[in-house]
N, C-alpha and C positions, 0 to 999 in steps of 0.2 A: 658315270661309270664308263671306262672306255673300251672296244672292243675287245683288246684284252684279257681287259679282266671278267669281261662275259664270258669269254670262251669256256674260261676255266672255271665255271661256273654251268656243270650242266642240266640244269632245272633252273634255268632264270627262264626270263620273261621274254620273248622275243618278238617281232612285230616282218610280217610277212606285205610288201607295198608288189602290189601288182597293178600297169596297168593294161587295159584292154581294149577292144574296137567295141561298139557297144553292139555284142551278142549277147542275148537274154541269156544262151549256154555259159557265158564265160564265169559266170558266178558257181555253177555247178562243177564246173572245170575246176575249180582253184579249192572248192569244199571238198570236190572225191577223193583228192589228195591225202588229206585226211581220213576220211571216211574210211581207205584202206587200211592206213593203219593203225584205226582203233584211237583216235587222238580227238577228244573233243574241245574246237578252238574257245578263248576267255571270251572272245566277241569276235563279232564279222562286221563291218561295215564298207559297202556300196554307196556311190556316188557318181552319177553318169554326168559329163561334164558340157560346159556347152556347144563345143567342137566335136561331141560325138565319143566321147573316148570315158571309160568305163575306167573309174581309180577305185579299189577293193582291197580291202585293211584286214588282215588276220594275225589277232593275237593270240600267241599259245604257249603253254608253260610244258617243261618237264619235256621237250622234244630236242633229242642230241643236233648237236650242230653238223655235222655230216649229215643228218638226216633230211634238214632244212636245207641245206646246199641241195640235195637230189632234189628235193621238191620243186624249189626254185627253177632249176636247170632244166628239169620236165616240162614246168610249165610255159620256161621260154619257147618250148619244142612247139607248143601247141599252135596253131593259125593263128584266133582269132585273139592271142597275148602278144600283146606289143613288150612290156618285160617286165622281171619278176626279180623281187632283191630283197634280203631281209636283214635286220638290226636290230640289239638286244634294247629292250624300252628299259 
């Protein structure tokens, strides 16, 4: 499927790639996000890698695409997020 046709698609599947400095916070960082608004992700997965850098996977259905742009853009805001980008799976 190509981004396109995701778009217009607003209840698909999307996959949230963030990564991070490896702060034990940056995993709560990237969940609060949600947590505000009431969105609970299909899975989280964490991976701290061997250069120190913190790669965290969230998939989530039924969340509008301007939505997940804010989220993303947030999270780049943060210190210890190196960068934050998502894609429909």
């Amino acid at each position: 499927m190509s981004v396109e046709q995701a778009l217009q698609q607003p209840s698909g599947l999307w996959r949230l790639l963030v990564t991070a400095e490896a702060d034990p916070g940056a995993i709560a960082r990237v969940l609060e996000r949600f947590q505000n608004l009431n969105v609970l992700p299909r899975r989280v997965m964490a991976e701290c890698g061997v250069t120190g850098v913190l790669y965290i996977q969230v998939d989530v259905a039924g969340v509008a695409v301007d939505c997940l742009s804010l989220i993303a853009a947030k999270l780049g805001q943060c210190p210890s997020i190196l960068a934050a980008s998502w894609h429909p799976v």
